[in-house]
N, C-alpha and C positions, 0 to 999 in steps of 0.2 A: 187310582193313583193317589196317594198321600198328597194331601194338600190342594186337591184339584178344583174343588168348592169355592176356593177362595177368589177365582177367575170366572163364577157363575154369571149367569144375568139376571138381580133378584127379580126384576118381571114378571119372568118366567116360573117364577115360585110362588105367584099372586095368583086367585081363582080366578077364570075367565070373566066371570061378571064382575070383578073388581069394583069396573070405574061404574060402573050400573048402578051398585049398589056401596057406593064409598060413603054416602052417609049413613048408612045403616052400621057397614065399618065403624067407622070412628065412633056412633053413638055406643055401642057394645063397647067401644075401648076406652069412651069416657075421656076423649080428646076433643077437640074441637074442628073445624073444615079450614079456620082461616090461620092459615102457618103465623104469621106475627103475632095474632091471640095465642097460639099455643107456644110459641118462643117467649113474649112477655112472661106467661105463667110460666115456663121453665127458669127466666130468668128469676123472676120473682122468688121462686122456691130454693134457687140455688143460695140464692143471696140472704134469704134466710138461713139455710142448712151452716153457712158460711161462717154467718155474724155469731148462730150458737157453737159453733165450733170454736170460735175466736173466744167466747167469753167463756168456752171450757175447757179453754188451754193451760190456762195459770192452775187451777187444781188438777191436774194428772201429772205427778210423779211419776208413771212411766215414760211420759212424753219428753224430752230434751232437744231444745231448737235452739244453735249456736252457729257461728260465723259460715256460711257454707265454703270459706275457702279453709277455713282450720279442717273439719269435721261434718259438717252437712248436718241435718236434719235427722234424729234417732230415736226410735222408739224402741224401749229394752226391755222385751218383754218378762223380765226376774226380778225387774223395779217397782214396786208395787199396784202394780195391774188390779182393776178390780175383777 
């Protein structure tokens, strides 16, 4: 059935030795065990990706960000894209 996946139990999509071997997991994934260290470093990288985003807004002429209640947020992609 279309769409049936989305109601799964991802558990059950984990190998049976998961929790046996969850640090050998995460090492191969290059994440860490302890969720707040891996959240910090999500934050931390968001907030970068953010501020470069921020300071390379003013040079893209295709990008146009104006009142959200006139027009919302527009990127036109025929406006000189690189």
């Amino acid at each position: 059935m279309v769409g049936a996946d989305r109601w799964r139990n991802p558990d059950e999509d984990l190998p049976a030795d998961y929790e046996s071997r969850r640090a050998e997991h995460y090492r191969e994934l290059r994440k860490p065990l302890d969720p707040t260290e891996f959240c910090d470093s999500l934050r931390e990288e968001m907030t970068t990706a953010l501020a470069d985003l921020n300071d390379a807004l003013p040079s893209l002429a295709w990008v146009e960000i104006s009142d959200r209640k006139a027009r919302g947020d527009q990127a036109d992609p025929d406006r000189g894209r690189p």
